[in-house]
C-alpha positions in Angstrom: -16.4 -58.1 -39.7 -13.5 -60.6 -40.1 -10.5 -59.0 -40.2 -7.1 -60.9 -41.7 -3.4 -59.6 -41.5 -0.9 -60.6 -44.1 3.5 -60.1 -44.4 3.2 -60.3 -47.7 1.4 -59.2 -50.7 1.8 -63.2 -51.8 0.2 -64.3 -49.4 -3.3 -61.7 -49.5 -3.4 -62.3 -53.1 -3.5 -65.9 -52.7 -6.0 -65.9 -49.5 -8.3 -63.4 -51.5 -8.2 -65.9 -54.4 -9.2 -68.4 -52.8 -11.7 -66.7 -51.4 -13.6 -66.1 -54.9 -12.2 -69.5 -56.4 -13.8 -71.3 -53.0 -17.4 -69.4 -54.0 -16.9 -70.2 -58.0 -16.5 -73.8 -56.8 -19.3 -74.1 -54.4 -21.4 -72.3 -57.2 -20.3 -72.2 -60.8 -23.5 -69.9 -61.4 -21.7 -67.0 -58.9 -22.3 -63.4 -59.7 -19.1 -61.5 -59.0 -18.6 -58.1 -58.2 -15.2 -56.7 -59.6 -13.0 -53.7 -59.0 -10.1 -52.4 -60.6 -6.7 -50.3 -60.2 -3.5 -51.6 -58.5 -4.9 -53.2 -55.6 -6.7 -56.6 -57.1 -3.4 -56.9 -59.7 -1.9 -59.8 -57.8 -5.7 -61.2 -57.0 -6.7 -61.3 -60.8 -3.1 -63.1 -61.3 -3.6 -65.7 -59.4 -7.1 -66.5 -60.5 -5.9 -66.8 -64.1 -2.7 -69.4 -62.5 -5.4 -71.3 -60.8 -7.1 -71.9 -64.0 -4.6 -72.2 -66.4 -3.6 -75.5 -63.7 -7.6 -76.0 -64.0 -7.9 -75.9 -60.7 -11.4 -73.3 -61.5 -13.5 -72.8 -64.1 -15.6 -69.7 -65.2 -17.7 -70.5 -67.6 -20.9 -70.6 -65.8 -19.8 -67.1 -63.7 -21.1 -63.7 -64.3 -19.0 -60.3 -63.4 -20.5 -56.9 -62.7 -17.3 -54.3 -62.6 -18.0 -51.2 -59.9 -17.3 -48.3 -62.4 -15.8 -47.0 -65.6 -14.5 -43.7 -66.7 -16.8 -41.5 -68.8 -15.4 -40.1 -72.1 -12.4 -42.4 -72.6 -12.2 -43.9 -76.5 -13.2 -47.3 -76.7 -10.6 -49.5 -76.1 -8.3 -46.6 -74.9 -5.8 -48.9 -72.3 -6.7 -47.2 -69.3 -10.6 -47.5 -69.6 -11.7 -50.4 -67.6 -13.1 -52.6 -69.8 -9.7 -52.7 -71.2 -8.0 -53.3 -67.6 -10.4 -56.5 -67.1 -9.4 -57.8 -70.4 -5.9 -57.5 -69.7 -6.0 -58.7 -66.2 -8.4 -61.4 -66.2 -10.7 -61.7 -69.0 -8.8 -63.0 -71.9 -7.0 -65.4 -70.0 -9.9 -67.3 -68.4 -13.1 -68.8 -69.9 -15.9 -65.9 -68.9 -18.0 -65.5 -71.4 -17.7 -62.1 -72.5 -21.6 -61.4 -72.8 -21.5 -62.3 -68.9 -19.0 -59.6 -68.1 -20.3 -56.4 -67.3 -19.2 -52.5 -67.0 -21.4 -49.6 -67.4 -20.7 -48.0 -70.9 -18.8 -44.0 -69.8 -19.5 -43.6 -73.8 -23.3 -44.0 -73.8 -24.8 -41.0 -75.5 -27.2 -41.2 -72.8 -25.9 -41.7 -69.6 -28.4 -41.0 -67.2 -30.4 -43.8 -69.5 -27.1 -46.0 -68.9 -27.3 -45.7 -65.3 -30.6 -47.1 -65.2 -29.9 -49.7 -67.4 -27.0 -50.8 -65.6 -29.4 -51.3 -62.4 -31.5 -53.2 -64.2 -28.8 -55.5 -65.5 -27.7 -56.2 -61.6 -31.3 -56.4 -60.8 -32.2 -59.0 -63.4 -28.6 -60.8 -62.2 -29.9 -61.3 -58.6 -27.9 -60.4 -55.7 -24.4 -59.8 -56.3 -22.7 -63.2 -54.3 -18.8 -61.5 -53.5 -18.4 -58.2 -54.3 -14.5 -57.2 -54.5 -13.8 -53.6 -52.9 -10.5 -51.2 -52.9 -10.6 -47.9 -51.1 -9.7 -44.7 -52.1 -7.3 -42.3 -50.3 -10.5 -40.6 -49.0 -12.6 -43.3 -48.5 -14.3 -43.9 -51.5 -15.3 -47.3 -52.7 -16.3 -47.6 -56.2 -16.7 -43.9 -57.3 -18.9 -43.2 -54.6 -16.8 -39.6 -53.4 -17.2 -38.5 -49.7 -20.0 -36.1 -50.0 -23.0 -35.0 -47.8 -25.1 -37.6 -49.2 -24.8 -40.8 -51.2 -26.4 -42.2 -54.1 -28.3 -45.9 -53.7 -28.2 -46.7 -57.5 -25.6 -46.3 -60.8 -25.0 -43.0 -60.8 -22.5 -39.9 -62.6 -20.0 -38.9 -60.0 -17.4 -36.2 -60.6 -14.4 -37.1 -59.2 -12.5 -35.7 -56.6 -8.7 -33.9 -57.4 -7.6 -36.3 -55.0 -9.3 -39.2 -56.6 -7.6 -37.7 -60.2 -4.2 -37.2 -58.5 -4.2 -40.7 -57.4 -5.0 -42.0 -60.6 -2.2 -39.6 -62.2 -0.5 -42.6 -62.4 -1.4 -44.6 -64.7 -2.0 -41.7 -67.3 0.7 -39.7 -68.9 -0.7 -36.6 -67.3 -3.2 -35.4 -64.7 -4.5 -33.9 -67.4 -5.7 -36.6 -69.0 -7.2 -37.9 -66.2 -11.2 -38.4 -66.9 -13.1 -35.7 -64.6 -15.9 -37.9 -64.1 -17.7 -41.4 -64.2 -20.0 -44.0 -63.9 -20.1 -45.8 -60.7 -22.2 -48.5 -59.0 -23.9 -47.1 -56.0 -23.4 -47.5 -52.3 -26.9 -49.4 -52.3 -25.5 -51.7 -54.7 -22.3 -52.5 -53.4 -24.3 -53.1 -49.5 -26.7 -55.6 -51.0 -23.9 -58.1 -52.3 -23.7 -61.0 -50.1 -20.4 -61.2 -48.6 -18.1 -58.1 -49.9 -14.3 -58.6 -49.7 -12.7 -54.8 -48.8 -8.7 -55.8 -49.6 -6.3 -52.8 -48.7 -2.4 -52.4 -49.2 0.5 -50.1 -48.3 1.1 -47.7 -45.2 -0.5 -44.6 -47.0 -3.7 -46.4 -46.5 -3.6 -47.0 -42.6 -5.2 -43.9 -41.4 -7.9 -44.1 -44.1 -8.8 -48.4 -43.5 -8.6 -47.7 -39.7 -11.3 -44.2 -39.9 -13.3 -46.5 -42.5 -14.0 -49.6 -40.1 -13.7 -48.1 -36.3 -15.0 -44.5 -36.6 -18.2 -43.2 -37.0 -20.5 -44.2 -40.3 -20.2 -41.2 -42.0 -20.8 -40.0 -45.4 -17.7 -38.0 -45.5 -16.0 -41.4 -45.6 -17.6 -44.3 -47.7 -16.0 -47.1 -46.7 -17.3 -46.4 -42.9 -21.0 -47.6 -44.6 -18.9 -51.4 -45.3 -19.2 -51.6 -41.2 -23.0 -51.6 -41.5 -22.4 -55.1 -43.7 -23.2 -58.4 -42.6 -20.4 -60.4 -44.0 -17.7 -58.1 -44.4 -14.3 -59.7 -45.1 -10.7 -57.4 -44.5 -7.4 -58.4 -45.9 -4.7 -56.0 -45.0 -0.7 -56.4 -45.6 0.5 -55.2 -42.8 1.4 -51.5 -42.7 -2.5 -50.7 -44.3 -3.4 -52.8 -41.1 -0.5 -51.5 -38.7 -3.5 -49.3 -36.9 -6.2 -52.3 -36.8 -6.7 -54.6 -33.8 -6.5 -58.1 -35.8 
């Protein structure tokens, strides 16, 4: 576990960008793993300045997002697929049959859990998978529970996981109550994983996930099990971590 302190949110975005732009580089052909909400914001931003300067290129590069809402009307602006395009993938050269997100409007989707496993399978292994973590410890979708899924599975989520995502609806109400979510088994298999964490409501939460015990009841306590595990924390996520 390698474990990096930043001052300022600046300076994480830019070290985690140049973390995926360093393994684009190296290999064109990289299979990223992707991951939404507020924390990769800055990350995305300064992926799409890098190549608008064409200092990077993603042409060659195939993404595989964590999750995705079930229920929400395509192209609705909090769905997922609609938070990649705005963030990152009209403004770079993926190609958009090499970005992927399981479908939360299959009329199937136990069927598109399975295919969505076989999409990653027939990818290879994931080469940097991008993590947040959830006020309870979730990664992905993956809820505390007494037992986690390996493979793409329907979660329901948490209130807490709703009430944190309150935010960027009008309502709680309109919160989804479920979705599709990569599984633990997934997310462990990816060859380096990059777990980036921000703000001082996340300090008790990052510090239980990578010094307590390995726990279902918390996720993220499974990333400690990882053999190239990467940690960029500002510093009042990190103020109760050792690095």
């Amino acid at each position: 576990m390698k474990i990096r302190k930043f001052e300022t949110q600046e300076a994480l975005n830019e070290a985690a960008a140049d973390l995926i732009s360093g393994l684009v580089l190296r290999n064109p052909a990289a299979v990223l793993g992707l991951a939404t909400g507020s924390t990769p914001v800055g990350i995305y931003a300064s992926l799409v300045r890098r190549y608008e300067a064409g200092l990077v290129r993603f042409k060659q590069t195939t993404t595989f997002n964590l999750d995705e809402y079930v229920g929400l009307p395509a192209g609705h602006p909090e769905s997922y697929r609609s938070y990649m395009q705005n963030h990152l993938f009209k403004h770079v050269d993926l190609v958009p049959e090499q970005t992927f997100l399981p479908d939360g409007n299959a009329a199937d989707l136990e069927a598109e859990c399975r295919r969505y496993d076989e999409l990653l399978a027939g990818a290879g292994r994931i080469n940097l998978q991008l993590l947040g973590i959830g006020h309870n410890g979730h990664i992905g979708f993956n809820e505390p529970d007494h037992a986690l899924l390996s493979g793409t599975h329907i979660v329901e989520l948490k209130p807490s996981t709703r009430e944190a995502n309150a935010r960027f609806f009008q309502s709680l109400d309109e919160v989804p109550t479920h979705a599709l979510t990569m599984g633990i088994g997934s997310i462990l298999k990816a060859e380096s994983i990059l777990l980036v964490v921000r703000g001082a409501d996340k300090a008790e939460i990052v510090h239980r996930a990578l010094t307590g015990p390995i726990t279902t009841d918390c996720p993220a306590s499974l990333l400690q099990t990882h053999a190239d595990l990467h940690v960029y924390v500002d510093s009042e996520a990190g103020r109760l971590l050792d690095a």
